[in-house]
C-alpha angles and dihedrals in degrees: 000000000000120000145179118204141188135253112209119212130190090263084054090243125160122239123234123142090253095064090040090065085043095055087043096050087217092129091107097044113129099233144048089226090055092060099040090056088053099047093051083051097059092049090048084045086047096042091104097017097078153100113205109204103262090246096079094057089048091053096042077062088069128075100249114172093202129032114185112192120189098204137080092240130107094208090109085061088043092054083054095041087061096054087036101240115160108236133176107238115200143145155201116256111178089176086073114001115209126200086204090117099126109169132139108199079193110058100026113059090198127128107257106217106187113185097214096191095048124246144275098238091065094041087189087066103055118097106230113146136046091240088053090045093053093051088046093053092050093052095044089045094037126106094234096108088210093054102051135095089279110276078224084070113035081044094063095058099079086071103068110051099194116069123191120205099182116185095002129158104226092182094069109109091220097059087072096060094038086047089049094051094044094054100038089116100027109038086113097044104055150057122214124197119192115200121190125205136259108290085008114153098250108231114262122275093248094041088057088048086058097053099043093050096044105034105013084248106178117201109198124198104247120092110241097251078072096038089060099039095056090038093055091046088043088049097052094066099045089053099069112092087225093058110099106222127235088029087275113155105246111263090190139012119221141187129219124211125202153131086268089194101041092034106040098129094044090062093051092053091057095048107038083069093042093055083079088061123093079248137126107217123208137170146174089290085070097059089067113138091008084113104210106052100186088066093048094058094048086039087051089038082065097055096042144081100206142031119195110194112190106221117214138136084257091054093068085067102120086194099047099038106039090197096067088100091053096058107102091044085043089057096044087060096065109121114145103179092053090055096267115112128166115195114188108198116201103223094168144034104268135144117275109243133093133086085275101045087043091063110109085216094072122132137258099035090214079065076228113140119251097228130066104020095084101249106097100134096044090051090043087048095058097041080052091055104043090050087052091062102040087051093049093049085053094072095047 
């Protein structure tokens, strides 16, 4: 996702950096430096004088993995900081480009939040005049590997196909280029949609023509107030591990086992790539206020098709995974071709024994955990493919 958004002053004003020189009266400063310093001092003097468009919190609510702002601020990482969700902060700085973005989308489930403009509190950083954004186009779109937008981050955009610019000016010259340099490995894998706000000039016709040819850029019709509103609802749904995605009637229902406090994020993994699956997912969190748990989970065995059980060291933790006890019956029931498959998943190095680890269904086939070797996707991917299969055999 890649958004714009506006500052609100008591004039009502909005805030771009144009209008910002202009408050300031530092048009006429000697210096670049001068300006930048300025500039960083009207966002630190801003920091607690302002009304971000309710949008952005909104947004901030969603599990975006990348989050591209195109202003110097940090209030994006504010807005983050107040519901206490980890994030990865960076920027550009094409002052001094640095190749230190060290990030791995696979292994760290974190927002990434890139500031591609810099960012106030490194004034050397910010893009304020035509000579300093020259000189930042040629860097992004240059050949030198330390002085481009990070191959860790253009890279990562291939995996994830649909792309939000929310609030952006496509009649400026430069979002060609940024846009250029952004996509370079991805143009053919995504689709990008721009919304504009309530009472927002609309791009051009022949400036739409342009996107659309060059980068697939779709501009719907809705302004993005509406937009948000239907996506978070949308999304809502679609964040409960017993919603089927896409509206498909479930095929199957299956249960999840795990250590819900130690392996948290590995079940989020998994599921983040079944959601895609006709499936109803459940797991021990459901069985709050059944009293005996033990019996829910024979009782839910009986209504499902698969059961996925996460293998870890913390798994093993009869207090913390009530169905520990259950393991061996929960094995002896494997029975894939009467509609009954177990598919242990081995999430974390651990030792090979056990009624679970001894099922020839166990995933990944390799018997290499899924995290930590750097190829979690790929591992979620194919446990993602092979249910798809077994549950559409199921209704045949």
């Amino acid at each position: 996702m890649a958004e714009k958004y506006d500052l609100k002053f008591d004039a009502d004003e909005d805030c771009n950096l144009p209008y910002v020189a202009s408050l300031l009266r530092i048009q006429n400063r000697s210096t670049d430096n001068v300006l930048q310093e300025e500039v960083a001092k009207f966002y630190t003097d801003m920091a607690d004088k302002f009304d971000l468009h309710p949008a952005v919190e909104q947004l901030t609510d969603l599990k975006f993995r990348i989050v591209i702002n195109t202003t110097p601020d940090n209030f994006v990482t504010r807005l983050y900081d107040q519901i206490a969700q980890a994030y990865h902060a960076d920027y550009y700085n094409w002052y001094k480009p640095s190749t230190g973005f060290n990030f791995d989308f696979d292994k760290d489930s974190r927002v990434v939040i890139y500031n591609l403009l810099g960012s106030y509190q490194k004034p050397e950083s910010l893009v304020l005049t035509y000579k300093q954004q020259l000189s930042y186009i040629k860097k992004i779109v240059g050949e030198q590997q330390n002085e481009r937008i990070p191959d860790a981050l253009t890279n990562a955009f291939k995996d994830f196909r649909y792309h939000l610019f929310l609030g952006f000016d496509f009649e400026d010259w430069a979002l060609r280029l940024l846009l250029d340099t952004l996509y370079k490995n991805v143009r053919e894998n995504v689709q990008p949609y721009s919304f504009t706000t309530k009472g927002e000039r609309p791009a051009e016709a022949d400036t739409k023509v342009f996107f659309q040819g060059e980068f697939g850029m779709q501009f719907p019709k809705d302004n993005l107030e509406t937009f948000v509103d239907n996506l978070v609802s949308e999304y809502q749904k679609l964040d409960s591990p017993a919603a089927s995605s896409h509206n498909q009637a479930p095929r199957a229902k299956v249960l999840v086992l795990h250590n819900e406090t130690a392996d948290k994020d590995g079940y989020e993994l998994i599921v983040k790539h079944l959601r895609s699956l006709p499936a109803q997912f459940v797991s021990l969190s459901d069985a709050l206020g059944e009293g005996n748990v033990q019996a829910w989970l024979r009782k839910t065995m009986e209504e499902c098709q698969v059961v996925l059980p996460l293998l870890s060291p913390d798994f093993y933790d009869e207090a913390k995974n009530p169905a520990v006890p259950l393991l061996a019956e929960i094995a002896q029931k494997n029975n894939p071709r009467k509609g009954f498959l177990v598919m242990p998943i081995l999430l974390k190095t651990i030792g090979l024994d056990g009624p679970l680890a001894l099922l020839p269904t166990l995933r990944p086939t390799d018997k290499q955990p899924i995290i930590g070797g750097g190829k979690e996707s790929q591992y979620a991917a194919e446990i993602a493919e092979g249910l798809k299969k077994y549950i559409e055999n199921l209704s045949r």
